[in-house]
C-alpha positions as CSV (number, residue, x, y, z in Angstrom):
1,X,-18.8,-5.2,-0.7
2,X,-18.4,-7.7,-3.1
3,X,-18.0,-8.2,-6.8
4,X,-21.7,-7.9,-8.6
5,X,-20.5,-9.9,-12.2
6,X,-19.6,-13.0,-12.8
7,X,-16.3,-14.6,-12.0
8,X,-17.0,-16.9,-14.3
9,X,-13.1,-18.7,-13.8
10,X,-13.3,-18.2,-9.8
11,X,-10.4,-15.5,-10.1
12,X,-11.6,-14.6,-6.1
13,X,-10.0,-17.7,-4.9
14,X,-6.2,-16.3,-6.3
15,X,-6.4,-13.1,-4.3
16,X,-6.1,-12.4,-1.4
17,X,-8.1,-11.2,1.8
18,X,-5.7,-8.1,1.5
19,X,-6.1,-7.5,-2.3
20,X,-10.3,-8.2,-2.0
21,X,-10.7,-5.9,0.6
22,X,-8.9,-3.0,-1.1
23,X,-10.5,-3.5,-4.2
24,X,-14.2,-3.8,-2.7
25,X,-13.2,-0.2,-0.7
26,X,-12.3,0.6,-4.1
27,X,-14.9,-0.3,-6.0
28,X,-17.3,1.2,-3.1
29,X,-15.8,4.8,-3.5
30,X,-16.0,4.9,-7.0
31,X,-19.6,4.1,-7.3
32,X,-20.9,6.2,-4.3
33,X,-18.8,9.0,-4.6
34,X,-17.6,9.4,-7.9
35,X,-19.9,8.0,-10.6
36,X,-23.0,10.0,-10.0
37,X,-20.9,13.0,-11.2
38,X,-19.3,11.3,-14.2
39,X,-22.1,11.8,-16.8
40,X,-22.5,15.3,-15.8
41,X,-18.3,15.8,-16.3
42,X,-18.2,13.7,-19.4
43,X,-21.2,15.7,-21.2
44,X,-20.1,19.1,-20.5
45,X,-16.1,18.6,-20.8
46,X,-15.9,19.7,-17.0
47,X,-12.7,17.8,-15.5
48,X,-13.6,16.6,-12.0
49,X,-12.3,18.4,-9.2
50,X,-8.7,16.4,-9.0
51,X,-8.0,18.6,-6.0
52,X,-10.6,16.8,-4.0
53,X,-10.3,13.5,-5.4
54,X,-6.4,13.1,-4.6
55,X,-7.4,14.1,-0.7
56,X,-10.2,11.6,-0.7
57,X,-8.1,9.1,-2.8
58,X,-4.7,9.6,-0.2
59,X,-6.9,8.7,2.8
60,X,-7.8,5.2,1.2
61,X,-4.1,5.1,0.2
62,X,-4.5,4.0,-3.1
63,X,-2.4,6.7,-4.8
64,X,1.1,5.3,-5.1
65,X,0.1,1.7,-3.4
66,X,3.1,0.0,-4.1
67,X,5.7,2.4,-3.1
68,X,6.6,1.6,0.6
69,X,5.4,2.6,3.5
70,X,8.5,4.4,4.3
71,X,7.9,7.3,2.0
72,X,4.2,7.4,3.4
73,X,2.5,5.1,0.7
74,X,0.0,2.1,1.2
75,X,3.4,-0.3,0.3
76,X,1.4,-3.0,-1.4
77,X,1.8,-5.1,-3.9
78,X,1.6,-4.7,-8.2
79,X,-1.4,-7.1,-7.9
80,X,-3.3,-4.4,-5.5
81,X,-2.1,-1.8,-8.0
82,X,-3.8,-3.3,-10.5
83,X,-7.0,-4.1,-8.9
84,X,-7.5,-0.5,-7.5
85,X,-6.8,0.3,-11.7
86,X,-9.5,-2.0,-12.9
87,X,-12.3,-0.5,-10.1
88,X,-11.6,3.1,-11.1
89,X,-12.1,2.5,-14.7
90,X,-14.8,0.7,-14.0
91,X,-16.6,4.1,-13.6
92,X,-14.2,5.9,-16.8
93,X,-10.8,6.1,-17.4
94,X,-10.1,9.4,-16.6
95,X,-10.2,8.1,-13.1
96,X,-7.9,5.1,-13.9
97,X,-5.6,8.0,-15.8
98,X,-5.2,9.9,-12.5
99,X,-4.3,7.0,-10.1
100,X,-1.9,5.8,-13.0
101,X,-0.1,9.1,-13.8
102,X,0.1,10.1,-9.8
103,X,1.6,6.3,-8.9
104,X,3.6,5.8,-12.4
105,X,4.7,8.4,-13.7
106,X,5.1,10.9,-11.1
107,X,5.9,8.8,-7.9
108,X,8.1,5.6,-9.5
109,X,10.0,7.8,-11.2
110,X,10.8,10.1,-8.1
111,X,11.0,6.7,-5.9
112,X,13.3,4.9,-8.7
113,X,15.5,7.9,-9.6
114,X,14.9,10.7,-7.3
115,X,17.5,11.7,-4.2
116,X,16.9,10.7,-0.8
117,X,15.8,14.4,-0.3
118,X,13.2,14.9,-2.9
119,X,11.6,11.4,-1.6
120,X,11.0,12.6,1.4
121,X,9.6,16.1,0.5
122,X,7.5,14.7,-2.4
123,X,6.2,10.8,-1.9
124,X,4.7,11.6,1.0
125,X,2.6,14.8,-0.4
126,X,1.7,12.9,-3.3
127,X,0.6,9.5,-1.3
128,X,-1.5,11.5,0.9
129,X,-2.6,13.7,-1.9
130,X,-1.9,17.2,-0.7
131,X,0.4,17.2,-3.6
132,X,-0.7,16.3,-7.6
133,X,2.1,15.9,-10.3
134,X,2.6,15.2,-14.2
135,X,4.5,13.6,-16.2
136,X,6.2,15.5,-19.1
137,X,6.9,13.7,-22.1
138,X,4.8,13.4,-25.2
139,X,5.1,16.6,-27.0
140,X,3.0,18.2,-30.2
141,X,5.4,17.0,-32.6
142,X,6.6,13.7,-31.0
143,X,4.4,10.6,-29.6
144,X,5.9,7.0,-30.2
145,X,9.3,8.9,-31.9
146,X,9.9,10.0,-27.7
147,X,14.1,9.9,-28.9
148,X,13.8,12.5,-30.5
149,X,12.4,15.0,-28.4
150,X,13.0,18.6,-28.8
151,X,12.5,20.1,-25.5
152,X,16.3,20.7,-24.0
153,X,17.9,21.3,-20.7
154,X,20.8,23.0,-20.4
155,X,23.3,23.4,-17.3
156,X,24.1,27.1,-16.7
157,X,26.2,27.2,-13.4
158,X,23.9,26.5,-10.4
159,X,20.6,25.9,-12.8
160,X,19.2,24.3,-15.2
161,X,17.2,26.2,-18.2
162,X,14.4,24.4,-19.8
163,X,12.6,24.8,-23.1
164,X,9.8,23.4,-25.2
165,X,6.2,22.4,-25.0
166,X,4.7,19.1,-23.7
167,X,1.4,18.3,-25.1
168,X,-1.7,15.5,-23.7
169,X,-0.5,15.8,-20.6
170,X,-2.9,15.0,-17.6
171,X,-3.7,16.8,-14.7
172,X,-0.8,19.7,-16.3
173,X,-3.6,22.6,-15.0
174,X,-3.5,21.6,-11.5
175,X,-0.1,19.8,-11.0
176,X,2.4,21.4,-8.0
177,X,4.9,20.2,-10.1
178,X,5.9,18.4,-13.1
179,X,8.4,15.5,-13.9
180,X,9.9,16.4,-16.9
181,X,12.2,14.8,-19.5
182,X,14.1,16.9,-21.7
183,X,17.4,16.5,-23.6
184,X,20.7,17.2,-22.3
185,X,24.4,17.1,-23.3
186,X,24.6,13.6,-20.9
187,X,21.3,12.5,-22.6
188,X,17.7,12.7,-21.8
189,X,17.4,13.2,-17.9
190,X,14.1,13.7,-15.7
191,X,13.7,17.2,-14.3
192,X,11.2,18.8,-11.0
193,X,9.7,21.8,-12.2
194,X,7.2,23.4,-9.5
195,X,4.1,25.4,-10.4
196,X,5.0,29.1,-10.4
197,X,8.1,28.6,-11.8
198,X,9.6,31.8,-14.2
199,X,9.2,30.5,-17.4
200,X,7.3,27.4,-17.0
201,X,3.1,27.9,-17.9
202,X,0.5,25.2,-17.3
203,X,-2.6,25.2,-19.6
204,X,-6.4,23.0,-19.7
205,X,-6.8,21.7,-23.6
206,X,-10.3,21.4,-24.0
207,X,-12.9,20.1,-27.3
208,X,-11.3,16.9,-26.3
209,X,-14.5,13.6,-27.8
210,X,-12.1,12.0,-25.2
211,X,-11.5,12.0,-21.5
212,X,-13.4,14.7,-21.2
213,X,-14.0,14.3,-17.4
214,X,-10.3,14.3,-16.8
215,X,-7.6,17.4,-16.5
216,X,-5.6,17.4,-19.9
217,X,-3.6,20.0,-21.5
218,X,0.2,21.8,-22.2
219,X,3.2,22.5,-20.3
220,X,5.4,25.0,-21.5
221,X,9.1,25.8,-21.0
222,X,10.8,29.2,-22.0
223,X,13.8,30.1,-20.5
224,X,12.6,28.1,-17.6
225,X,15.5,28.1,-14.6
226,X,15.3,25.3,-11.9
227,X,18.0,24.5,-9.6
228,X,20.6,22.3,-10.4
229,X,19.1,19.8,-7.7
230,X,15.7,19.7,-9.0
231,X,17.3,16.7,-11.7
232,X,16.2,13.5,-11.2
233,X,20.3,12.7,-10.5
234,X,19.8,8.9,-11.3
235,X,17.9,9.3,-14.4
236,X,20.1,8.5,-17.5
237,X,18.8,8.2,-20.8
238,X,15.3,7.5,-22.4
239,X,15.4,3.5,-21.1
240,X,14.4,5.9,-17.5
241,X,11.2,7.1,-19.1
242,X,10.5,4.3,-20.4
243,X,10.6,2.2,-16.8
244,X,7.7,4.6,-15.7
245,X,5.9,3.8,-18.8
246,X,6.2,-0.2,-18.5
247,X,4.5,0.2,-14.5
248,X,1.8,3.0,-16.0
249,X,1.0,0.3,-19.2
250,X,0.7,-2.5,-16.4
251,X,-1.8,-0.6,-14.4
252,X,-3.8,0.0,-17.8
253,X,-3.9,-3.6,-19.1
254,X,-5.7,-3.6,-15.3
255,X,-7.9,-0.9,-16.4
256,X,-9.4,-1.4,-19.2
257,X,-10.7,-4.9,-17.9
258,X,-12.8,-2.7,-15.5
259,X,-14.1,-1.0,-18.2
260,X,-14.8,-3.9,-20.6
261,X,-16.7,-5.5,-17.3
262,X,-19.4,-2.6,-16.9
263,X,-19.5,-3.2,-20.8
264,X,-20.5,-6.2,-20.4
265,X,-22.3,-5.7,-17.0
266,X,-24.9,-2.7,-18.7
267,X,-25.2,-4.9,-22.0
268,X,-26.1,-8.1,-20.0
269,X,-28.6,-6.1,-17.8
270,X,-30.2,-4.5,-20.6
271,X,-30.5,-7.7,-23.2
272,X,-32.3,-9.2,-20.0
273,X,-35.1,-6.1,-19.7
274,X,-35.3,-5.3,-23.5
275,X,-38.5,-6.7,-24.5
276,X,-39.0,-7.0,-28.7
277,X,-41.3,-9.7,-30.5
278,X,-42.6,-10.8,-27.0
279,X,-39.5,-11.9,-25.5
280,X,-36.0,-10.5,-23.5
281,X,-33.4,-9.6,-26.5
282,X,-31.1,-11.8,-24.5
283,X,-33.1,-14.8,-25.3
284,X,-31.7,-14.5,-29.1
285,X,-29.0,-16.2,-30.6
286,X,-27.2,-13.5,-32.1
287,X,-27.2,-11.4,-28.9
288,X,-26.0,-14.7,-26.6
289,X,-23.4,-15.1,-28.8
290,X,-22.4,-11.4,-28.7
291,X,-22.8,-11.3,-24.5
292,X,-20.6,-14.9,-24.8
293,X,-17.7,-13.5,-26.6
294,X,-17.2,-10.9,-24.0
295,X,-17.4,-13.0,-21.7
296,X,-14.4,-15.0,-22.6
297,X,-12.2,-12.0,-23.9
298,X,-12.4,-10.2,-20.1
299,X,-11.8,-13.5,-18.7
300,X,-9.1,-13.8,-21.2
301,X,-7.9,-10.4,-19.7
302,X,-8.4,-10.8,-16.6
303,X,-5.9,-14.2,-16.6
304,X,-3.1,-12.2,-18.5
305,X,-3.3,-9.1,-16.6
306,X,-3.4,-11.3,-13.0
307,X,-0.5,-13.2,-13.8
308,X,1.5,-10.7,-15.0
309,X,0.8,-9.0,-11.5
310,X,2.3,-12.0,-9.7
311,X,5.3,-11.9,-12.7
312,X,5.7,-7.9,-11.5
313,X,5.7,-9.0,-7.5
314,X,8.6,-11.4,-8.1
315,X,10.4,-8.6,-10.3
316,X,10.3,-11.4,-13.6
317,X,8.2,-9.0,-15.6
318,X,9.8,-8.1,-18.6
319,X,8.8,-5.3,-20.8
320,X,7.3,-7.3,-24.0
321,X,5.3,-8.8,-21.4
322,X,4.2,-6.0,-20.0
323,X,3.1,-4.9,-23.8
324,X,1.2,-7.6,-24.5
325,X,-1.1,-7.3,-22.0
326,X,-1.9,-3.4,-22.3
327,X,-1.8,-4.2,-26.1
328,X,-4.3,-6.9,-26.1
329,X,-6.5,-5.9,-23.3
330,X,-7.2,-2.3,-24.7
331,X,-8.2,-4.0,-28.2
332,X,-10.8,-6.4,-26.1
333,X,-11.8,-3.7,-23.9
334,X,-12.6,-1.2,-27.1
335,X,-14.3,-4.3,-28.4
336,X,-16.3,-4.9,-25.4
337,X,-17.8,-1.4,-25.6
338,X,-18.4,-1.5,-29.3
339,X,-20.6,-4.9,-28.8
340,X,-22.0,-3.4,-25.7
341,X,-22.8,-0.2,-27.3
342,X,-24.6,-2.4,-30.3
343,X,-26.9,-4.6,-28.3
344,X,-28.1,-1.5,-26.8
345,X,-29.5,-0.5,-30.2
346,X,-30.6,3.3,-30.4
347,X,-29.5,4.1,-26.4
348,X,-26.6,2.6,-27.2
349,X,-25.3,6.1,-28.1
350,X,-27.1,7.9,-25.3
351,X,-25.1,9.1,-22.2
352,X,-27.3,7.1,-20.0
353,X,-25.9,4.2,-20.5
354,X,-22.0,3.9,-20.0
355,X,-20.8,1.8,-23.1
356,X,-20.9,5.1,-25.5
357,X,-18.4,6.8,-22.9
358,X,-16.2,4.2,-22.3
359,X,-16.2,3.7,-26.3
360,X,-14.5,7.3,-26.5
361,X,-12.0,7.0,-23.4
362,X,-11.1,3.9,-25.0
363,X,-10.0,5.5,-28.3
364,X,-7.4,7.7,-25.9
365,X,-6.2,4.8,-24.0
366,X,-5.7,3.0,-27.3
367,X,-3.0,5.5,-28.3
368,X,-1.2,6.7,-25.3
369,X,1.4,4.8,-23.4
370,X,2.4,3.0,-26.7
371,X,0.2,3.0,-29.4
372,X,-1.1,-0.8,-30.5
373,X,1.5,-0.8,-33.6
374,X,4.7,0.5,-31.2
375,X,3.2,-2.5,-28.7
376,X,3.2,-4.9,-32.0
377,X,6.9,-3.6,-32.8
378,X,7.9,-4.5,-29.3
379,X,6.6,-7.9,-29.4
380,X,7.7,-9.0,-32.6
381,X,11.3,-7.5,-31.7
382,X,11.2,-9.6,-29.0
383,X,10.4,-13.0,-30.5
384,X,12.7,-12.5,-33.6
385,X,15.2,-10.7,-32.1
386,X,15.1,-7.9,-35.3
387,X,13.7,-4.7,-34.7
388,X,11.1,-3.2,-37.3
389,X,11.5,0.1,-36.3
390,X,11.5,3.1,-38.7
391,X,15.5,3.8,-38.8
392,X,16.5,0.5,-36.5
393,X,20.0,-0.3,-37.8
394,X,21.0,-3.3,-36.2
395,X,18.8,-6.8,-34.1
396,X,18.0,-5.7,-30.9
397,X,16.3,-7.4,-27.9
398,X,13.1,-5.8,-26.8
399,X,13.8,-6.8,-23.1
400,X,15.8,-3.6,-22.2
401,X,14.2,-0.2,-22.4
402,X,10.9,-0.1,-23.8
């Protein structure tokens, strides 16, 4: 199954067989099975069934691609990552969110800083997806400010006892287990804490205008005992978090191009059938120019996020990098929508029509994994070599870390 827009720069020629065909099995489950039930999930804030979806999901093997196949994964490549990212938002970005949080942020960081032991009990589930994980970090009273985190571990003979709250966290209703980062004595250190735990509660938050067909709520730690194994042992400081985030904020910037495409795709369709004065709306000026600048910002987007694929298979990507494309390809693709959602006048804000939807997720996706200010910060730390961060004390290179 092929691509129905227009590769208007011939990107088809840079992949390969490999990469198209898992993207066009992508893009075929996500239309057929997924997006006739995204309207109804969006409208009535009912998260799809993420139980179901991981199983379905593990059999294509597109839930932790990258990791290799030793620990049961597909053991592909970033750019494959990022492809399989761009067809599930193409459909809404709650779907993008889960293949994101389940490869990024639950699997890397096991994978990357996990022992040999909890690899082999836990990649494996999660690949397949008979097992579905979080990632704890953001909490209620810190986003961007993640240093100064007030949930706490502390070592207490043969366990570890956790406590605080972890807020906007997805799939935390449904997860077997969380990845959790909390501050110790040594410094802030990832943490496996399994559903059912004493002391550790798992909650839906709901009246969300955003993501509303995705799982999204609090975890909650009170007196919460783990065993002393269940650390993450090679997980030292918050530059470990933050390694998860830079591969989740990759897979994004990958994204959001899928959802600035249907934009685009639904706006172009619709200028063509529109009839006013006698003639297509996409025979005007003003809307050419409108479908026109899309055009070139996804294509735009599409170049940055490709190469920086090819930069994260050769292990040259560096984190700034990695910010600049989730920085400006989230800005185009919450453009995109907001043209789209214009040129389709009045249904523009009807849940018939995509662009309305993907205007809200986009609002989400604008915030989390670095907000576009912290993303700005990053960069210009990185080209001047001072940093312009609230309570930054000395020049600091943006290249290690965040």
């Amino acid at each position: 199954m092929g691509f129905t827009w227009l590769d208007y720069y011939e990107l088809d020629e840079l992949f390969s067989d490999e990469e198209k065909m898992t993207r066009n099995e992508v893009r075929q489950f996500m239309e057929q099975e997924i997006k006739p039930h995204i309207i109804d999930a969006f409208h009535h804030e009912k998260p799809l069934d993420v139980r179901e979806l991981t199983l379905k999901m593990g059999r294509l093997g597109i839930i932790g691609a990258f990791i290799p196949r030793e620990y049961g994964a597909s053991g592909t490549n970033y750019v494959t990552y990022g492809l399989i990212c761009q067809e599930a938002e193409r459909v809404d970005s709650a779907l993008r969110s889960l293949i994101v949080v389940e490869s990024a942020l639950v699997m890397y960081p096991i994978f990357r800083f996990g022992s040999e032991q909890q690899k082999r009990k836990w990649l494996p589930l999660i690949a397949r997806g008979d097992a579905i994980g979080c990632f704890g970090l953001t909490e209620p009273n810190h986003g961007s400010d993640i240093a100064s985190m007030e949930t706490v571990a502390k070592r207490d003979s043969d366990r570890w006892i956790i406590n605080g709250t972890k807020q906007w966290i997805s799939e935390s209703s449904v997860a077997d287990f969380a990845v959790v980062w909390a501050r110790t004595e040594e410094g802030i250190r990832g943490f496996l804490v399994e559903r059912g735990t004493e002391g550790f509660s798992q909650s839906l938050q709901s009246r969300k205008g955003s993501m509303r067909a995705g799982d999204v709520g609090e975890l909650a730690f009170s007196d919460c005992r783990i065993p002393a194994d269940n650390i993450l042992p090679k997980s030292a400081g918050i530059g470990s978090a933050f390694s998860c985030l830079n591969i989740a904020r990759y897979g994004i910037s990958w994204g959001v191009v899928g959802a600035a495409m249907d934009c685009y795709e639904t706006a172009l369709n619709y200028t063509k059938e529109r009839i006013q004065f006698k003639a297509p709306i996409a025979s005007f000026q003003l809307v050419q120019e409108k479908l026109v600048k899309m055009l070139i910002e996804i294509t735009k987007g599409q170049l940055l996020s490709y190469r920086l694929g090819r930069l994260m298979d050769e292990r040259k990507a560096k984190p700034p990098q990695i910010s600049m494309a989730k920085k400006n390809n989230v800005a185009m693709a919450r453009a995109c929508a907001m043209t789209a959602r214009e040129l389709l006048g009045a249904n523009g804000i009807s849940l018939d029509y995509s662009p309305i939807r993907h205007m809200a997720n986009l609002e989400a996706v604008y915030t989390y994994e670095g907000t576009d200010d912290m993303h700005t910060l990053i960069l210009g730390r990185d080209i001047t070599g001072i940093s312009a961060f609230e309570g930054a004390k000395s020049p600091k290179s943006g290249n290690k870390g965040d």
